[in-house]
DSSP file (Angstrom, degrees, kcal/mol; ACC not computed):
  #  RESIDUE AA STRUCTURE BP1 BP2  ACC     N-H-->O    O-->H-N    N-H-->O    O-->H-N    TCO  KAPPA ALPHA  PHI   PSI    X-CA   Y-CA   Z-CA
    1    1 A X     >        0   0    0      0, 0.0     4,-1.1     0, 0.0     5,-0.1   0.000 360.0 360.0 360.0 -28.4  207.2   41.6   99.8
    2    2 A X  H >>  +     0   0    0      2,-0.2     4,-4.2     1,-0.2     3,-1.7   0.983 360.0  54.0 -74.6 -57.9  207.7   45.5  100.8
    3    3 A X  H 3>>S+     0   0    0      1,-0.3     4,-1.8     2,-0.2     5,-0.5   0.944 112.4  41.1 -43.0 -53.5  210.2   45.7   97.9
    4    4 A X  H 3>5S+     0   0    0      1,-0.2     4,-1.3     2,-0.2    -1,-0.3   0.890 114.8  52.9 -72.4  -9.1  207.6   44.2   95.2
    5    5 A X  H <X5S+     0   0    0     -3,-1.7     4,-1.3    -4,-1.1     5,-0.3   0.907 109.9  45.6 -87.2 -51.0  205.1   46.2   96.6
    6    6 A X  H >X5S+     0   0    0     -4,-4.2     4,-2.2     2,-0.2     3,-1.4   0.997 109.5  59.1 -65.2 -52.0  207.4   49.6   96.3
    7    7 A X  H 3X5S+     0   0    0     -4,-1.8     4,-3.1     1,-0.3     5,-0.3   0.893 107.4  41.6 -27.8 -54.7  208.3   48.7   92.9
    8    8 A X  H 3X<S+     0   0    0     -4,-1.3     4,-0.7    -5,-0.5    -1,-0.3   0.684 111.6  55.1 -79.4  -6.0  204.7   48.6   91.6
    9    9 A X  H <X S+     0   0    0     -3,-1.4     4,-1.3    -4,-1.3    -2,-0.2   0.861 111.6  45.9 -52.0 -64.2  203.8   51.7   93.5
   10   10 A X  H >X S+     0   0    0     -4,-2.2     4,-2.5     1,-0.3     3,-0.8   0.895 112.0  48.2 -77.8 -44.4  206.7   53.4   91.7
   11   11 A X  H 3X S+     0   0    0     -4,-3.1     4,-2.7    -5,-0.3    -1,-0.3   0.875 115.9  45.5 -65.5 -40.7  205.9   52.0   88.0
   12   12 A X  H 3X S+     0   0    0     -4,-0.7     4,-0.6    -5,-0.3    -1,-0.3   0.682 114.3  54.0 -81.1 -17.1  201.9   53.1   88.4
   13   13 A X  H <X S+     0   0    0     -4,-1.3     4,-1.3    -3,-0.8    -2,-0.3   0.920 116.6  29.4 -57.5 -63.5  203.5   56.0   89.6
   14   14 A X  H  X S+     0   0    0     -4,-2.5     4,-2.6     2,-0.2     5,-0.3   0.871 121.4  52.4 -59.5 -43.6  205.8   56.6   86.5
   15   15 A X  H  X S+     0   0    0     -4,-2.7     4,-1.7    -5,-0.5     5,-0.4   0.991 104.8  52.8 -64.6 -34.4  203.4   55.1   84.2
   16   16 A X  H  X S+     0   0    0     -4,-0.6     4,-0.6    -5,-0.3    -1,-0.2   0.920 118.9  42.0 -56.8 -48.4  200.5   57.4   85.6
   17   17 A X  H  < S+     0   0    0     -4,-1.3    -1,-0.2     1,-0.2    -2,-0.2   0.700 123.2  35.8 -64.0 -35.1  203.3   60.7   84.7
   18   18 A X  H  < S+     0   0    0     -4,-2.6     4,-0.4    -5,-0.1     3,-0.3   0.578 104.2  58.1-117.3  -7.0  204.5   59.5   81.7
   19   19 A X  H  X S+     0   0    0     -4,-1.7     4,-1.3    -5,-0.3    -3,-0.2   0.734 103.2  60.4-113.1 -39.5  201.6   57.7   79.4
   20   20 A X  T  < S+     0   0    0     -4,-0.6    -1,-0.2    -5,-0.4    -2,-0.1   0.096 100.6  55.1 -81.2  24.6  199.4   60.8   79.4
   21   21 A X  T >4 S+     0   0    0     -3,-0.3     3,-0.8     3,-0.1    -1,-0.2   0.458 101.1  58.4-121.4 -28.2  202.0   62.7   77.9
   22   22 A X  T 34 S+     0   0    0     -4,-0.4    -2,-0.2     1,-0.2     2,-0.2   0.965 109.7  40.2 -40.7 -63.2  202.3   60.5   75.2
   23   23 A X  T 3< S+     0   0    0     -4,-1.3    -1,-0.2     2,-0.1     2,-0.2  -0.201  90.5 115.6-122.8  34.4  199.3   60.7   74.2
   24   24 A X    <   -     0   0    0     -3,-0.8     2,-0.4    -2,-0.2    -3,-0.1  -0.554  55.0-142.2 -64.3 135.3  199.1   64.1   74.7
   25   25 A X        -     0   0    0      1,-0.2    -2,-0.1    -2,-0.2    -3,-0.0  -0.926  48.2 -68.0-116.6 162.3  198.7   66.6   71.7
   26   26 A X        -     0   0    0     -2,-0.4    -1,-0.2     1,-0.1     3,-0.2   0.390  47.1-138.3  -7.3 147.1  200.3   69.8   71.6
   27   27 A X  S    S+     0   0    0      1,-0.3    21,-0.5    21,-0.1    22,-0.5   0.594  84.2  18.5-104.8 -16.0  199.0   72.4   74.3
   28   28 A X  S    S+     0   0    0     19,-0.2    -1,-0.3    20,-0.1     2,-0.3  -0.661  75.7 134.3-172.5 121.7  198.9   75.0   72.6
   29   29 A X  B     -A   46   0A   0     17,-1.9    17,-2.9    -2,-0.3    19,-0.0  -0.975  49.4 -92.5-163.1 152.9  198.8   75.7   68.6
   30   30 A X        -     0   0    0     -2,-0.3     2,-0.6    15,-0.2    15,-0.2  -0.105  33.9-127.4 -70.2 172.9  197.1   77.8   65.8
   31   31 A X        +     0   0    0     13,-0.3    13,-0.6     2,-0.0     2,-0.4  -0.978  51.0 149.3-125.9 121.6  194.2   76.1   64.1
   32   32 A X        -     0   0    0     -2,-0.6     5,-0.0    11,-0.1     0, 0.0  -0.932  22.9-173.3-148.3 144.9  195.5   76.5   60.2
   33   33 A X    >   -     0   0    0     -2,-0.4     3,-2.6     4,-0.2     4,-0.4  -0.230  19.3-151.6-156.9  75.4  194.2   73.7   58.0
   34   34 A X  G >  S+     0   0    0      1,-0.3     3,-4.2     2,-0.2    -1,-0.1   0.677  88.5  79.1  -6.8 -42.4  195.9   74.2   54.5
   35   35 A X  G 3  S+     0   0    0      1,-0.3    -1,-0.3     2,-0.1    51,-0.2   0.501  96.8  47.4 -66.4  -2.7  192.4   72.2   52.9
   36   36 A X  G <  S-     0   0    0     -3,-2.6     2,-0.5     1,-0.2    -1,-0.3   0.336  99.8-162.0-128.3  13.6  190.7   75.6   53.3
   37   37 A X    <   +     0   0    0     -3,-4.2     2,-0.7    -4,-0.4    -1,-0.2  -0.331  58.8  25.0  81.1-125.8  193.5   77.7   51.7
   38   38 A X  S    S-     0   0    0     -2,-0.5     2,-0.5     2,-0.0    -1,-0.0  -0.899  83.6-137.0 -95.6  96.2  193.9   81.8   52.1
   39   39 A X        -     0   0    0     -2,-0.7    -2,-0.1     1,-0.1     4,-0.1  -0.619  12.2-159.8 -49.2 106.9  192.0   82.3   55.9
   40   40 A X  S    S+     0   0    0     -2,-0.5     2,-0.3     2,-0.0    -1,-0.1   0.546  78.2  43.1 -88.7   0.3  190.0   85.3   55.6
   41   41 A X  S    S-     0   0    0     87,-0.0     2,-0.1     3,-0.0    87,-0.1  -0.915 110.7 -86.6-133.2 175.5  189.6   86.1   59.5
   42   42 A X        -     0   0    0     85,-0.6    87,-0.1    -2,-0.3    -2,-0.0  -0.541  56.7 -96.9 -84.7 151.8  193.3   85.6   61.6
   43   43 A X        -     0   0    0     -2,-0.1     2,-0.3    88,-0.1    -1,-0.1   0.307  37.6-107.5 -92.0 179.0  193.6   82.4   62.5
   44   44 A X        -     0   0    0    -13,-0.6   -13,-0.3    83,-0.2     2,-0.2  -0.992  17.2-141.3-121.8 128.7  192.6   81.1   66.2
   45   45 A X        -     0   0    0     81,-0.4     2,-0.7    -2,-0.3   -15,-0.2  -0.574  27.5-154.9 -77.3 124.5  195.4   80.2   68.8
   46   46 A X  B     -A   29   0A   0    -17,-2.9   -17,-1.9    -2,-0.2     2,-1.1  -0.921  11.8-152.0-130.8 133.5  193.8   77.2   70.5
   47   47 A X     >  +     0   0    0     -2,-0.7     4,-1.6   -19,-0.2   -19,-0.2  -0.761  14.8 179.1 -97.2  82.8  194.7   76.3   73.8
   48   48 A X  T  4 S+     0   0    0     -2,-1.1    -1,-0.2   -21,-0.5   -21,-0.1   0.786  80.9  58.9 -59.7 -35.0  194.3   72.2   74.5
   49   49 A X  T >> S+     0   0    0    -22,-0.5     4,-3.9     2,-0.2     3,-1.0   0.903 108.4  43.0  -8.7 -77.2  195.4   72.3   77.8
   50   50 A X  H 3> S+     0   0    0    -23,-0.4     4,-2.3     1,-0.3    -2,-0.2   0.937 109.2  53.4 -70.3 -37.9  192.9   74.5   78.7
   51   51 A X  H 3< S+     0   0    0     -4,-1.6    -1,-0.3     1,-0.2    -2,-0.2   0.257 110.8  50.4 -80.7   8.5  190.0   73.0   76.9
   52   52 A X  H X4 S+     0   0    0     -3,-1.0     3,-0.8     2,-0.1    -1,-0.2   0.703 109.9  46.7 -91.6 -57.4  190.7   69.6   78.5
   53   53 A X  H 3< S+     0   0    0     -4,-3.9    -2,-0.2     1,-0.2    -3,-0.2   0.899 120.0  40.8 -63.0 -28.4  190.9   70.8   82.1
   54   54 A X  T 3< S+     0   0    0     -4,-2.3     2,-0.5    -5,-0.4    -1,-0.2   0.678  95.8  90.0 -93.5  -7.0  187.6   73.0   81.8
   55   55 A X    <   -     0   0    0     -3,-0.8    -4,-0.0    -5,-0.2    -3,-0.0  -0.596  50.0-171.3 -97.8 147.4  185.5   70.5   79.7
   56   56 A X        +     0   0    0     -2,-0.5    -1,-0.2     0, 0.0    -2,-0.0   0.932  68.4  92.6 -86.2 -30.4  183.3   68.0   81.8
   57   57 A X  S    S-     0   0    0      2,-0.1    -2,-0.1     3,-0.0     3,-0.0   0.023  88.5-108.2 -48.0 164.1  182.5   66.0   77.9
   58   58 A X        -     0   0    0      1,-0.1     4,-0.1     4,-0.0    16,-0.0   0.038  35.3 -90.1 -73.0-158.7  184.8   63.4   77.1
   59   59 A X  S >  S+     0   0    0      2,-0.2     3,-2.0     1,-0.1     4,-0.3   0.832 130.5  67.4-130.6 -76.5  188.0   63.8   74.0
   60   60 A X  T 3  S+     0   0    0      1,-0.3    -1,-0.1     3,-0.1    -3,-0.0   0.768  81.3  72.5 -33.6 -27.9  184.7   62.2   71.7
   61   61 A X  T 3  S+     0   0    0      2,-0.1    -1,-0.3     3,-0.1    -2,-0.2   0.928 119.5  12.6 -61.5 -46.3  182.9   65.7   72.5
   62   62 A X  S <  S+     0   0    0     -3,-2.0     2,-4.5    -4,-0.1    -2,-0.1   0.902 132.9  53.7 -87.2 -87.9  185.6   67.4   69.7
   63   63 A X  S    S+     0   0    0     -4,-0.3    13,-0.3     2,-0.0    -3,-0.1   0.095  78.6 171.2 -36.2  36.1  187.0   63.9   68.1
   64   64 A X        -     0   0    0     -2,-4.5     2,-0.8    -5,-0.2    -3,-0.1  -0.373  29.4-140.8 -56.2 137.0  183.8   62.6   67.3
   65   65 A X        +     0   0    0      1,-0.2     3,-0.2     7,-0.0     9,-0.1  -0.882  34.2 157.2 -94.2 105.0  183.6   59.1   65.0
   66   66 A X  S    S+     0   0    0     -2,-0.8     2,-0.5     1,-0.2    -1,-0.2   0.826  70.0  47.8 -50.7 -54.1  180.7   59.5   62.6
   67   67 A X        -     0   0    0      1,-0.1     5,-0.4     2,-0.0     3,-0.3  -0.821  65.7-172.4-126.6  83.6  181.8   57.2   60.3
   68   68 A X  S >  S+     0   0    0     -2,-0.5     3,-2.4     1,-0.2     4,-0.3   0.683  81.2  70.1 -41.7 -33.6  182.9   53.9   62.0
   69   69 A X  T 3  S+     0   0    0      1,-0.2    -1,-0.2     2,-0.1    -2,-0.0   0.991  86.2  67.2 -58.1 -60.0  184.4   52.5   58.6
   70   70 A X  T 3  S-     0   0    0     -3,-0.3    -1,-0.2     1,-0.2    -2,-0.2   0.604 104.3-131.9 -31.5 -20.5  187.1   55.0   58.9
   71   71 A X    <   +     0   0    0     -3,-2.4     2,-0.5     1,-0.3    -1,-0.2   0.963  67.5 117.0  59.8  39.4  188.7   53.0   62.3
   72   72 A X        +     0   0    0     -5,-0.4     2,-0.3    -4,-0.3    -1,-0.3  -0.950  38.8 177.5-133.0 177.9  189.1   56.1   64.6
   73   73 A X    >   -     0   0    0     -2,-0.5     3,-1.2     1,-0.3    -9,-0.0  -0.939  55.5 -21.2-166.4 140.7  187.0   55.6   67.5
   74   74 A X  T 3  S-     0   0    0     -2,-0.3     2,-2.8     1,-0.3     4,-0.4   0.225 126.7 -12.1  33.3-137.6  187.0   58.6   70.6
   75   75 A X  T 3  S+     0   0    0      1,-0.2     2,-0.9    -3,-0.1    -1,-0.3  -0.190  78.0 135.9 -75.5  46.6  190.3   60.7   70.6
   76   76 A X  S <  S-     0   0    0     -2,-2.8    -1,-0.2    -3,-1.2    -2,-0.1  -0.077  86.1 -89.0-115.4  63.5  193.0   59.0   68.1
   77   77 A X        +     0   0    0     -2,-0.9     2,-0.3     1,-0.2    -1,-0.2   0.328  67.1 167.3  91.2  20.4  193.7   62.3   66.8
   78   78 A X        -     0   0    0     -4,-0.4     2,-0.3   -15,-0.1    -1,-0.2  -0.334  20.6-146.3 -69.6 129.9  191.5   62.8   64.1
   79   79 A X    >   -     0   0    0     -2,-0.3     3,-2.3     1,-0.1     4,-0.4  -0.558  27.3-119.9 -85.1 167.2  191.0   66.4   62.6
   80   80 A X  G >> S+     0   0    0     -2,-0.3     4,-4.0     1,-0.2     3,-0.8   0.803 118.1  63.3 -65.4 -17.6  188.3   67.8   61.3
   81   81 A X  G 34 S+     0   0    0      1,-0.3    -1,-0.2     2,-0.2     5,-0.1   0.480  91.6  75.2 -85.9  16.0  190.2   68.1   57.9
   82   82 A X  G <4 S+     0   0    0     -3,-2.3    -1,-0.3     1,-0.1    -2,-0.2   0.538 119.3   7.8-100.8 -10.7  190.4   63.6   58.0
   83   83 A X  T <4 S+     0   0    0     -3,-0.8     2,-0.5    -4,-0.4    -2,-0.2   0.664 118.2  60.2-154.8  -8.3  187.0   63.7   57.1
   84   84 A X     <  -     0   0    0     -4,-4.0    -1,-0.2    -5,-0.2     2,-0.2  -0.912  68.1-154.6-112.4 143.4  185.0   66.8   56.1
   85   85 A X        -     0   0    0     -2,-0.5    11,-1.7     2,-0.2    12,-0.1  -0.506  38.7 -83.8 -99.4-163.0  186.7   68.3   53.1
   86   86 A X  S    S+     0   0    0      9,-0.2    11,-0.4    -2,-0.2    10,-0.3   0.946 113.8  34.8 -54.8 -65.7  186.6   72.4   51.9
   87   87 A X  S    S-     0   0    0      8,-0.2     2,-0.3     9,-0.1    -2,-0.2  -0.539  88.1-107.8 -96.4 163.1  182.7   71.6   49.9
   88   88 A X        +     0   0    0      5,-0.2     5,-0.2     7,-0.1     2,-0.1  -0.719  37.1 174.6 -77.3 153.7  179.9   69.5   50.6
   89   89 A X        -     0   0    0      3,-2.8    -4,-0.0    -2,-0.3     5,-0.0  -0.740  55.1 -85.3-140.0-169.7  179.0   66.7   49.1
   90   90 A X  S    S+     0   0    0      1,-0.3     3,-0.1    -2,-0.1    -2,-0.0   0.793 129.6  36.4 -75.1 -40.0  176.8   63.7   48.8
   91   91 A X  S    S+     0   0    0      1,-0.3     2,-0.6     2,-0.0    -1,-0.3   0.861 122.7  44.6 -80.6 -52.4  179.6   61.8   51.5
   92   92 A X        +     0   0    0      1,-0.2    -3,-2.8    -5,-0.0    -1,-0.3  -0.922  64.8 174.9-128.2 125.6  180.3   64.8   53.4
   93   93 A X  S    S+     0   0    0     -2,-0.6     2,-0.5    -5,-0.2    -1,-0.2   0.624  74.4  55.5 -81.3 -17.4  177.3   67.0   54.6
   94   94 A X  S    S-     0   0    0     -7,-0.1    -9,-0.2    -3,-0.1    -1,-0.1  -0.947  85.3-139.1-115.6 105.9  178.9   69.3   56.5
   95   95 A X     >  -     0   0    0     -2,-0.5     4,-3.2   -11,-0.1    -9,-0.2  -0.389  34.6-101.1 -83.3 167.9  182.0   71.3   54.7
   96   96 A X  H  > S+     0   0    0    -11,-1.7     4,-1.4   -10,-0.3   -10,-0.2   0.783 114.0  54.5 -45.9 -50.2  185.0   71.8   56.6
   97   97 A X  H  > S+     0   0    0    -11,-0.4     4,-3.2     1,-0.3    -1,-0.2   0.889 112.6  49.4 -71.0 -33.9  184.8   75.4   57.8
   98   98 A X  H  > S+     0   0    0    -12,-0.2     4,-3.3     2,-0.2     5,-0.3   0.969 101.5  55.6 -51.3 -56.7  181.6   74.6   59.1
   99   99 A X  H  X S+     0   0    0     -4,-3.2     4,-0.8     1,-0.2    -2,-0.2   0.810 110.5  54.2 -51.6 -29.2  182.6   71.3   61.0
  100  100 A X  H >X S+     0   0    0     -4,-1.4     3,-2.1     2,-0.2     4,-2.0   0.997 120.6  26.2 -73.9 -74.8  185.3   73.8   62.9
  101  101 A X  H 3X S+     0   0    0     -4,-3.2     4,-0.6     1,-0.4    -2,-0.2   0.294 109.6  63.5-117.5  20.8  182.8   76.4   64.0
  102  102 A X  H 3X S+     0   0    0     -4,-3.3     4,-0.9     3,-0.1    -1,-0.4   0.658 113.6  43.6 -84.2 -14.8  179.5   74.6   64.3
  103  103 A X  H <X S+     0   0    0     -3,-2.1     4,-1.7    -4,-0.8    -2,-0.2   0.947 123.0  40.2 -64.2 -56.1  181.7   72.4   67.3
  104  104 A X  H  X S+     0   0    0     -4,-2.0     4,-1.6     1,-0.2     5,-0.2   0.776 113.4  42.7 -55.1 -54.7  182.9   75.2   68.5
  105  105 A X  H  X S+     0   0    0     -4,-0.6     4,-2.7     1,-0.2    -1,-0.2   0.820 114.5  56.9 -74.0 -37.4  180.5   77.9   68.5
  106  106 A X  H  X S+     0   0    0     -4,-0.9     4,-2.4     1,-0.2    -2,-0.2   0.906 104.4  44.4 -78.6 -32.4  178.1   75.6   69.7
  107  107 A X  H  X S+     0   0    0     -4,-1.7     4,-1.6     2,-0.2    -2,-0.2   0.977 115.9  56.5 -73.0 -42.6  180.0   74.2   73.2
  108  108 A X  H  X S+     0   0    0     -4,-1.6     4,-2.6     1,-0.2     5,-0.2   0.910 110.6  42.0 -45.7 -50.7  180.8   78.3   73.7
  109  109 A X  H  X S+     0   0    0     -4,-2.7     4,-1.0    -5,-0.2    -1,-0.2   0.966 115.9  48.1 -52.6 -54.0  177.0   79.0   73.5
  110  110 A X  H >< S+     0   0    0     -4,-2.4     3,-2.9     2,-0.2     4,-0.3   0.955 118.5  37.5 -36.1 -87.5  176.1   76.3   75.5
  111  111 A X  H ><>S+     0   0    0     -4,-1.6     3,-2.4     1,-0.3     5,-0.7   0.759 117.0  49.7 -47.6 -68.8  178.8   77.0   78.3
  112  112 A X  H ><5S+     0   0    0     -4,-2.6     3,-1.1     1,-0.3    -1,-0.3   0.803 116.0  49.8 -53.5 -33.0  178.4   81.0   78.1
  113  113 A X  T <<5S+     0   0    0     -3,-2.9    -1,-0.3    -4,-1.0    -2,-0.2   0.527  99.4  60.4 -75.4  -3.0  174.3   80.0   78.4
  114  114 A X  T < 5S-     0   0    0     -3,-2.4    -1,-0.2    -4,-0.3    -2,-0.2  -0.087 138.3 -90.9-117.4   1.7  174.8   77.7   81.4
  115  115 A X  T < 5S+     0   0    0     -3,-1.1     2,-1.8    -5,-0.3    -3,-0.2   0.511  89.1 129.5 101.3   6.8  176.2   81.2   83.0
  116  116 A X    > < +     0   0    0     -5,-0.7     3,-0.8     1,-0.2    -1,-0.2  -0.756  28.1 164.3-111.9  76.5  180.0   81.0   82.0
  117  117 A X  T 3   +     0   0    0     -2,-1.8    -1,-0.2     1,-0.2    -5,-0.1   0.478  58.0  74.4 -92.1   7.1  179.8   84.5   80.7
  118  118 A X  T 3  S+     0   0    0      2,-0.1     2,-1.1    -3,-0.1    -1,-0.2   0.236  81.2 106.4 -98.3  16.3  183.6   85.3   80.5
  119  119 A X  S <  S-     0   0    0     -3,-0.8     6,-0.1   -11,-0.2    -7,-0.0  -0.620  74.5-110.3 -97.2 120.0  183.7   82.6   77.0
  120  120 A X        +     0   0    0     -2,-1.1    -8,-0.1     1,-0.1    -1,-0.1  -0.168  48.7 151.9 -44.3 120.7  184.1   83.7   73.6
  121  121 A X        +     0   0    0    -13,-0.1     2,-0.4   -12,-0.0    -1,-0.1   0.233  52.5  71.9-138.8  37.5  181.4   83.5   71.5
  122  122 A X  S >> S-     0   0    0      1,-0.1     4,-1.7     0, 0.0     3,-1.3  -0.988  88.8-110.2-121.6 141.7  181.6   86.3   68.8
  123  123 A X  H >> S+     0   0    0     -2,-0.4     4,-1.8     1,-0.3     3,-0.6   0.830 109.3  68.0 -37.8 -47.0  184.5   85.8   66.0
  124  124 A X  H 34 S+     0   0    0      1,-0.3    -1,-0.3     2,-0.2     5,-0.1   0.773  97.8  47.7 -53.7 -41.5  186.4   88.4   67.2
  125  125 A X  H <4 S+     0   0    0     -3,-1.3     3,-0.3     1,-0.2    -1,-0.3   0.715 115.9  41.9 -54.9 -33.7  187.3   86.9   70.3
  126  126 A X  H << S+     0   0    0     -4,-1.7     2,-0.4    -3,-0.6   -81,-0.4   0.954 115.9  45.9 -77.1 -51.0  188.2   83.8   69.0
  127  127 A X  S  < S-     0   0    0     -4,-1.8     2,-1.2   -83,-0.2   -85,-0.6  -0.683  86.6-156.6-104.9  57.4  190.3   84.9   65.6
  128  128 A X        -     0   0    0     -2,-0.4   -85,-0.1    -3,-0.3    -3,-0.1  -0.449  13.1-127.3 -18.2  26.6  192.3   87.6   67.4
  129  129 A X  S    S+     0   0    0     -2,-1.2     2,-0.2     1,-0.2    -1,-0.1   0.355  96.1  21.9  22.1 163.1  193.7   90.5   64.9
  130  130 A X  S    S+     0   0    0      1,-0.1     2,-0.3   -88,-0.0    -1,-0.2   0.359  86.7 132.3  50.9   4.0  197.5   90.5   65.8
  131  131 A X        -     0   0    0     -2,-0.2     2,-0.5   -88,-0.1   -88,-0.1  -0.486  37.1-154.7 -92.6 160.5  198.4   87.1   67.3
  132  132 A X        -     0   0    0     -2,-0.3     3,-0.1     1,-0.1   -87,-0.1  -0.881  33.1 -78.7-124.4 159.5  201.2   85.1   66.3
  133  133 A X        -     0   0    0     -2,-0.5  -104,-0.1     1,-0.1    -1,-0.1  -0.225  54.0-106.8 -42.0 125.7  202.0   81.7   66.3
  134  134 A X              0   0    0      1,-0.2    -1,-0.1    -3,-0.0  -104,-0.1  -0.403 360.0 360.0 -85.3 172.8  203.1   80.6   69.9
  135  135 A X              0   0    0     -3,-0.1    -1,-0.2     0, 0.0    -2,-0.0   0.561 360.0 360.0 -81.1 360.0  207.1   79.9   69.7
C-alpha cells in the first residue's frame, strides 16, 4: 500500500512540474505581428512570466473568446492577430493595433490607479528605443 501510495505522490508530483510547462508560452518575447507591417514605435519586449505571476485575472483577461464560433475558449493561445485584422470592418470592430493597446493600456491604468505606480503607462516605457530581441 505505501508503495502505491509513493507512486502517486511522485506522478502528481511530476505531472504538477511538468504539464504547466507544456502549456506554457514563451516567457519572454517581442510583440511583432507581421499583419501590421513596418512598426512605427520600437517594438515592446513582453515579459509572460511576469505578467502571469503579478496578475490576479485569469489567462481569459488577455485571451479573451468574443467569438465562440471560432472554438478557442480561455487561453488556447489565441493572438490578437487570429481575429482582429490591420482595419476595421463590419466583422471586426476593433482593428488590430487597437486590440493590442486598448488591453494593454487599459490593465496598466487600472493597476497604476489602484496605487501600483511603478507600471508603465506612457508609450515610451512600454516600446523602449534600443532593445533587442531577447537571445
Amino acid at each position: 500500500m505505501k508503495k502505491l501510495l509513493y507512486i502517486a505522490l511522485t506522478a502528481a508530483l511530476l505531472a504538477g512540474l511538468v504539464v504547466p510547462l507544456a502549456w506554457s508560452q514563451e516567457d519572454l518575447y517581442m510583440l511583432k505581428t507581421a499583419e501590421l507591417g513596418e512598426h512605427s514605435r520600437p517594438l515592446v519586449k513582453f515579459d509572460h512570466k511576469l505578467h502571469v505571476e503579478k496578475m490576479e485575472e485569469a489567462c481569459i483577461t488577455c485571451h479573451h473568446d468574443y467569438n465562440a464560433s471560432l472554438g478557442m475558449s480561455d487561453s488556447d493561445g489565441a493572438r490578437c492577430a487570429d481575429c482582429h485584422t490591420p482595419q476595421a470592418s463590419a466583422d471586426n470592430r476593433i482593428p488590430l493595433e487597437d486590440a493590442y493597446h486598448l488591453r494593454c493600456k487599459d490593465c496598466h491604468r487600472s493597476l497604476f490607479d489602484k496605487g501600483n505606480k511603478a507600471i508603465p503607462i506612457m508609450c515610451g516605457q512600454c516600446h523602449k528605443r534600443g532593445v533587442k530581441a531577447p537571445e
